[in-house]
N, C-alpha and C positions, 0 to 999 in steps of 0.2 A: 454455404459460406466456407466450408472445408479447404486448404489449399491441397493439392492435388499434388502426389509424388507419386514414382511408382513405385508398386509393392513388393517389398522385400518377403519374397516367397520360401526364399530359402536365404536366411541370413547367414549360415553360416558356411555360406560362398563367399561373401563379401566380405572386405575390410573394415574394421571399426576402430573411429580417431575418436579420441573422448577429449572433452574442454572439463577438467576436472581438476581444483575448483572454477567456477565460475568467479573472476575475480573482481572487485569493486561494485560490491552487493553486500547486504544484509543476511547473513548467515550462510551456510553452506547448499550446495545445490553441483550438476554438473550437465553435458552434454552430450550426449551420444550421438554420431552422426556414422551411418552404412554405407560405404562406396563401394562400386565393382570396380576392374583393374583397369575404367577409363573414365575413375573417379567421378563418374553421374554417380548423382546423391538418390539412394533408393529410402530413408529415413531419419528422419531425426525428431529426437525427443529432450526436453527438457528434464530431468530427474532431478526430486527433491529428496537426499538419502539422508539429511538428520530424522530423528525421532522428537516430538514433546508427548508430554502425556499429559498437559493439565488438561485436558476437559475429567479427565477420568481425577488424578488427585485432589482436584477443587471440591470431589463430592463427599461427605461427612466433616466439613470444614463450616463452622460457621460463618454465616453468610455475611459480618461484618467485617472478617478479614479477609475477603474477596477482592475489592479493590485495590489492597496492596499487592497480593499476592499477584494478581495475573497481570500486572505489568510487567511481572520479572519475566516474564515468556521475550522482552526484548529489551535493549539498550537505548537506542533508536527513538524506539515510539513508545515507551511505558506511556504517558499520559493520553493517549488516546484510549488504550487499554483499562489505564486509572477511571477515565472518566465514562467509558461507553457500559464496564459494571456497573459503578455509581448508576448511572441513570437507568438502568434495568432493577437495580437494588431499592431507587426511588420507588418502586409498588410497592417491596414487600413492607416497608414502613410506610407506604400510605399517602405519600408525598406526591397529589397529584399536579401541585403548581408551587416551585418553589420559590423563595424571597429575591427582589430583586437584588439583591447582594451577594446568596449564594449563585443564582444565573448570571449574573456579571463576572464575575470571578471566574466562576467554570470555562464561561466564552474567552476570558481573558488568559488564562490557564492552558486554551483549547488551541490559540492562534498564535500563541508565544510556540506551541507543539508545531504548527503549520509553519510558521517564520522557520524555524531553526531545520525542520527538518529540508525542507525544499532548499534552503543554502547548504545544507552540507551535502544534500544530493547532487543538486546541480555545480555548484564551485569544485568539491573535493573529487565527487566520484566520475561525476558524465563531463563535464569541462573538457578534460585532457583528452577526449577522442575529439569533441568539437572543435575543440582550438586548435590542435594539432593534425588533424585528421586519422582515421579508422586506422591505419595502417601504417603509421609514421613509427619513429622508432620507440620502441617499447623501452627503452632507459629513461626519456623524454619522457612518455606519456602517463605522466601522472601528476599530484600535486603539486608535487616539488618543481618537475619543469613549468608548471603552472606558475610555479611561485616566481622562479628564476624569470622565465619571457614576460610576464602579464601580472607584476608585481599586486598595479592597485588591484586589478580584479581579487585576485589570491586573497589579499588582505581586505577588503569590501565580504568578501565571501564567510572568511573566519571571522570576522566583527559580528556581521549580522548572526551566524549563529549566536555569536554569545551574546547579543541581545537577547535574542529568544531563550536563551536557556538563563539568564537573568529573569527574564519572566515567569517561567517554569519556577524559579528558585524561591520569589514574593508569593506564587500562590500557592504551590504546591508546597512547600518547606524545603527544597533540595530541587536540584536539576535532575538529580536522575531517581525514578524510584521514590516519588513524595509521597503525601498522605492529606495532599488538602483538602480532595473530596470525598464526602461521605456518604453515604445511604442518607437521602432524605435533605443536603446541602452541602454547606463546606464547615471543616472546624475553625478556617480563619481568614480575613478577609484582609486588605493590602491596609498596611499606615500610610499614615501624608507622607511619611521619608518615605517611604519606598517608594509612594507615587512619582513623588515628585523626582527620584534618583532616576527613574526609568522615562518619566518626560524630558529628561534633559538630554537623550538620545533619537529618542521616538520621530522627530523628524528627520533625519540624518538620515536613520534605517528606511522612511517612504522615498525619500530621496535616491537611498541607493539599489531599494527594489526597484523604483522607475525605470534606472539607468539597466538594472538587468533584464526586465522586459525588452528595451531595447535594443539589449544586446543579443539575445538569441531570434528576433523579431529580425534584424538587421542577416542573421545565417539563413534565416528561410528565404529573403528575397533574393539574397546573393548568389543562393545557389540550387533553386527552386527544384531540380531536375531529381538531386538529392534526396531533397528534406520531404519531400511529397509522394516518393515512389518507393524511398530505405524499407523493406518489411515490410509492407502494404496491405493491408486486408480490409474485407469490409466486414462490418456487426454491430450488433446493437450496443445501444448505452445505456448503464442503467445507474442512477443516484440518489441522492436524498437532497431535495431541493425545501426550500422553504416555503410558509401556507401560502406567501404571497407568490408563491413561483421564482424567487428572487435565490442567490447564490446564499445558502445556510449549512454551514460544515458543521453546524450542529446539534441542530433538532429543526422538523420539518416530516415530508410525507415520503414517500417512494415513488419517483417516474421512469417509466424507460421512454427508449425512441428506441425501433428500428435504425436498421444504414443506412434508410434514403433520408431519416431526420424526419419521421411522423412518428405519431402518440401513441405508443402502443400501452400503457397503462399510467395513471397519474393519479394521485391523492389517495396512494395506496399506507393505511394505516401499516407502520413498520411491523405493530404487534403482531401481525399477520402475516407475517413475510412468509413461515412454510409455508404457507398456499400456494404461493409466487414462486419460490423457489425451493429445488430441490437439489441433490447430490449425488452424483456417479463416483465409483470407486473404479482407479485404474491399479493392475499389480504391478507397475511398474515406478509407483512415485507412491511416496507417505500425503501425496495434496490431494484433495478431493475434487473435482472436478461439477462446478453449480450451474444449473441453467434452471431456466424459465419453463417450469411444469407446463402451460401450456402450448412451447413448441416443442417439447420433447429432445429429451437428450443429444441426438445428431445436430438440429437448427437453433438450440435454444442458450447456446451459451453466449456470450456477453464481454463488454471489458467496463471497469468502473476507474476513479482515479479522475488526475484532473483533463485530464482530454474528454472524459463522460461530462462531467459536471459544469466545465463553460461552457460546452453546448448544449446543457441538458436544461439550464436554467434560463428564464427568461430576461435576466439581468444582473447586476452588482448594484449592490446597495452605496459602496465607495466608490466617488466620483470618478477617480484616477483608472483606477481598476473597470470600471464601466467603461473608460473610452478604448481601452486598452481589449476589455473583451467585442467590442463591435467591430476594433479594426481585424481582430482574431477572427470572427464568423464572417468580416468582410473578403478576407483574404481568400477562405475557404468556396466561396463561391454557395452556391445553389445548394450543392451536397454537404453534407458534413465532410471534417478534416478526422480522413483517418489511419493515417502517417501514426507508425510510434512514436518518430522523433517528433511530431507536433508535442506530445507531454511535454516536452522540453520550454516552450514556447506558453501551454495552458500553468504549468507550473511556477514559471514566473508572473503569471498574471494574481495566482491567489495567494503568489506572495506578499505580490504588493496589495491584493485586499487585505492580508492580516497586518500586512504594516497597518494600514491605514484605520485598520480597526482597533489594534492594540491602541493605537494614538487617540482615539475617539473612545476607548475607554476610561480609560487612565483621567479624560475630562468628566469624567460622570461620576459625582459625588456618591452613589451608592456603592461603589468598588467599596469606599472605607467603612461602608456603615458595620451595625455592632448586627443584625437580626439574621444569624444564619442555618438555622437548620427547621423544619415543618413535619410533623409527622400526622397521622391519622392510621384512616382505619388499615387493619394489618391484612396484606395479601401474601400469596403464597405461589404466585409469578411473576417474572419480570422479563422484557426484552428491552435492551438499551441497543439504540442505533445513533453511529457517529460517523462524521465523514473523514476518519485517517489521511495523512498523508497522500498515503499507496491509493484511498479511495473508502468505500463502506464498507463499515467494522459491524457487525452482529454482535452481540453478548446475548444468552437466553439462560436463566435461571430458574429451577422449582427450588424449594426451601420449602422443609417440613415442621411440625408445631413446636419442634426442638431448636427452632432457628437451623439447623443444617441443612448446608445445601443436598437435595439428592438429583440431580441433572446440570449439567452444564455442554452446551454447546455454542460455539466460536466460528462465524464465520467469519474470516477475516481479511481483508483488498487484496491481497495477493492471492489468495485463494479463489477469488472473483475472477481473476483476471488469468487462471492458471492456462484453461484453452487458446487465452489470446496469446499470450508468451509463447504455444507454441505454435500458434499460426506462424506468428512474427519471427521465428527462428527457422520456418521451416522453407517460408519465404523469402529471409537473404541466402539461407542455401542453394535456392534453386537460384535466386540474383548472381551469388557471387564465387557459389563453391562448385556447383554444376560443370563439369568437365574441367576444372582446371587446377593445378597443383597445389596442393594444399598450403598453404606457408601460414605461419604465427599472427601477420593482419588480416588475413583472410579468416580466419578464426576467430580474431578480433571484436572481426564481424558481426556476429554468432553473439556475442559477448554485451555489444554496445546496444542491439534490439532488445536486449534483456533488460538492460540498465536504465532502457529507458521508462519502462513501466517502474522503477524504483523500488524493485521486489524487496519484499522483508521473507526469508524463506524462513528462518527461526520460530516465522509468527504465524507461517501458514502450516506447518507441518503437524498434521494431527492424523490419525486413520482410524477406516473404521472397520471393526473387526478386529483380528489377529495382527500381530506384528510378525513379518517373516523372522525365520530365526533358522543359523544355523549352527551347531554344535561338533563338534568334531575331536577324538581320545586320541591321544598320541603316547608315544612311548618314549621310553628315555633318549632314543638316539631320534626322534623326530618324525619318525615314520607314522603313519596313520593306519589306528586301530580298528576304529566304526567310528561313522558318524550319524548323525539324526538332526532332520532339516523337517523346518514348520513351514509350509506355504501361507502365503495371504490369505487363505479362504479357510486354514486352520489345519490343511492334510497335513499329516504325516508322512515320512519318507525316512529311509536312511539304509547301512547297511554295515 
């Protein structure tokens, strides 16, 4: 499944252009790409050079300030983070089925995260290359000129965020960074006002996901040659679908498929995922690199997100969203769709399922009820799985008789998806940079593969082992005295 370059044998013949930052993304990240002096592309890499360290400082922390805690690992998506703890935390108290008021809420919580974040992806970030094209002028390509040519979209686009992050606001206690769920439920559940302030939008927002479906639905037919061949690769999918096999962003089992769109494993209990998946360490990125223990690191990696998940489930629960995923697998033909710019296309589709679900929740009178938290007998693990934005979120917790956590592990959709990013990046290279002068949309290029999986890098960067580190004594006028450098595998070095 590897895309094929050739091999830079000796790099340091070649040229190297770096795309650094990687711009209209979530957190820092950059590009490195190897040319000889008739610019064929002999490499290129994706690099994730921020640092986080929570898996390591969550551990002596009591386990019930977890869930606030590791949302601050991002801006973006805390509430997925909020609630995929929470639901891992739900063992250690015991909480094996919780009240339908605190699982309403949670879901409602969960899809206000879904709404907001697919609009600010799609309108703010990925728009201004679609609308405008990869290579159009970079003053132009951004919100603003968004806003300036394609006024209602721009404004359709910033609404519905604040829909969802109104949502976020009722169940969580804030937009960014709440505290509603808890180990074992939620501490508070929506009033009639609030219900009833957020029904008074709720159709509007299915209304104007509709119209977005359409809108990027309408870019694929128009220009099919594009949207079907941009970055192209084939590989498995792997998600969390729900018991009935139906689209569940969040709670359900584990399925993959293979590229050709057969079973390769289904009603895989999440508790169990290390079995299923494992992790390779590259020295060239702080991301880990996950595949499928049994194809083995070279075959076995994977992309998750919403291009896995409409076609990894058997259906949509919301009507709208259902017809809208069959015209999606109709378009696709026989083989699955696996274009990156399809994201674009699967992402408005669960947009409009979270409209349509916020909307159908908001009618069900247990949102207001008063019964919110369950506890029972006390365990001392947890695994919480959710279907983030980006795709599926791992949380994995021990907690000792101290209530403190002593382990944490975080895998998290951009880390799933770390291999395909750079399939996808190494294949508009060879599309579009391969023999020819390198210019600012041509790079673009580089840029817009990326944006399409809707990387969060802040959220994925964690490593294992050592942190490279380099150190270096200098004297008063600036010259250098000795230095001392730590490799990723922990050597020493210096002089």
């Amino acid at each position: 499944m590897s895309a094929s370059l050739e091999t830079a044998a000796h790099p340091e013949n070649l040229r190297r252009v770096v795309i650094d930052p990687v711009s209209r993304v979530e957190g820092h990240g950059k590009v490195t790409i190897l040319l000889d002096d008739k610019n064929k592309v002999h490499q290129v890499r994706l690099h994730i050079v921020e640092f986080r360290g929570f898996e390591k400082f969550i551990q002596g922390r009591p386990y019930w300030e977890v869930p606030v805690m590791v949302q601050r690992l991002c801006g973006i998506c805390p509430v997925s983070h909020h609630l995929a703890a929470s639901k891992a935390l739900d063992a250690i108290v015991g909480a094996k089925h919780l009240t339908p008021t605190a699982d309403k809420n949670r879901r409602l919580m969960h899809y206000g995260q879904i709404l907001q974040s697919h609009a600010l992806h799609f309108f703010h970030l990925s728009s201004p290359d679609l609308l405008f094209g990869f290579d159009s002028d970079v003053s132009k390509r951004n919100i603003v000129g968004v806003a300036e040519k394609y006024p209602d979209t721009a404004r359709r686009g910033v609404l519905l965020r604040k829909f969802g992050q109104e949502v976020i606001r009722h169940t969580a206690g804030k937009r960014i960074h709440g505290t509603g769920a808890v180990p074992g439920g939620v501490n508070k559940s929506l009033t009639i006002g609030e219900r009833d302030e957020l029904l008074k939008d709720a159709y509007q927002m299915v209304a104007w996901s509709r119209d977005a479906v359409r809108l990027v639905k309408d870019m694929h037919h128009q220009n099919p040659e594009l949207y079907n061949s941009f970055g192209a690769f084939r590989s498995s999918f792997v998600s969390m679908v729900g018991f009935d096999g139906g689209l569940d962003l969040y709670h359900g089992h584990l399925r993959g498929r293979d590229e050709n769109g057969n079973i390769l494993f289904d009603g895989v209990d999440y508790n169990n995922y290390s079995e299923l998946i494992a992790e390779e360490v590259k020295n060239w990125s702080y991301m880990k690199f996950p595949y499928l223990r049994s194809q083995g690191a070279e075959n076995g990696w994977y992309r998750v997100g919403p291009l896995s998940r409409v076609q990894n489930c058997d259906f949509i629960s919301t009507p709208l969203a259902e017809v809208e995923r069959r015209d999606f697998v109709a378009y696709s033909g026989v083989m699955p769709m696996h274009a990156p710019l399809g994201y674009h296309w699967a992402r408005m589709i669960e947009m409009l399922h979270a409209a349509e679900m916020i909307k159908d929740l908001l009618h069900d009178d247990d949102i207001t009820g008063s019964d919110l938290l369950v506890t029972g007998e006390r365990g001392h693990e947890g695994v919480g799985v959710i279907e983030a934005p980006r795709g599926t979120l791992i949380h994995h917790y021990r907690v000792d008789e101290n209530d403190l956590v002593t382990m944490c592990n975080l895998i998290v959709s951009t880390t799933h998806n770390n291999q395909a990013m750079n399939e996808a990046v190494r294949r508009v290279a060879q599309q579009y940079l391969h023999g020819h002068e390198i210019t600012e949309g041509l790079l673009n290029h580089i840029e817009v593969a990326i944006r399409a999986f809707d990387p969060c890098l802040s959220c994925a960067t964690h490593a294992l082992g050592k942190m490279p580190l380099e150190i270096e004594v200098l004297d008063a006028g600036g010259s250098r005295l000795s230095s001392l450098s730590r490799s990723s595998d922990g050597r020493l070095g210096g002089c």
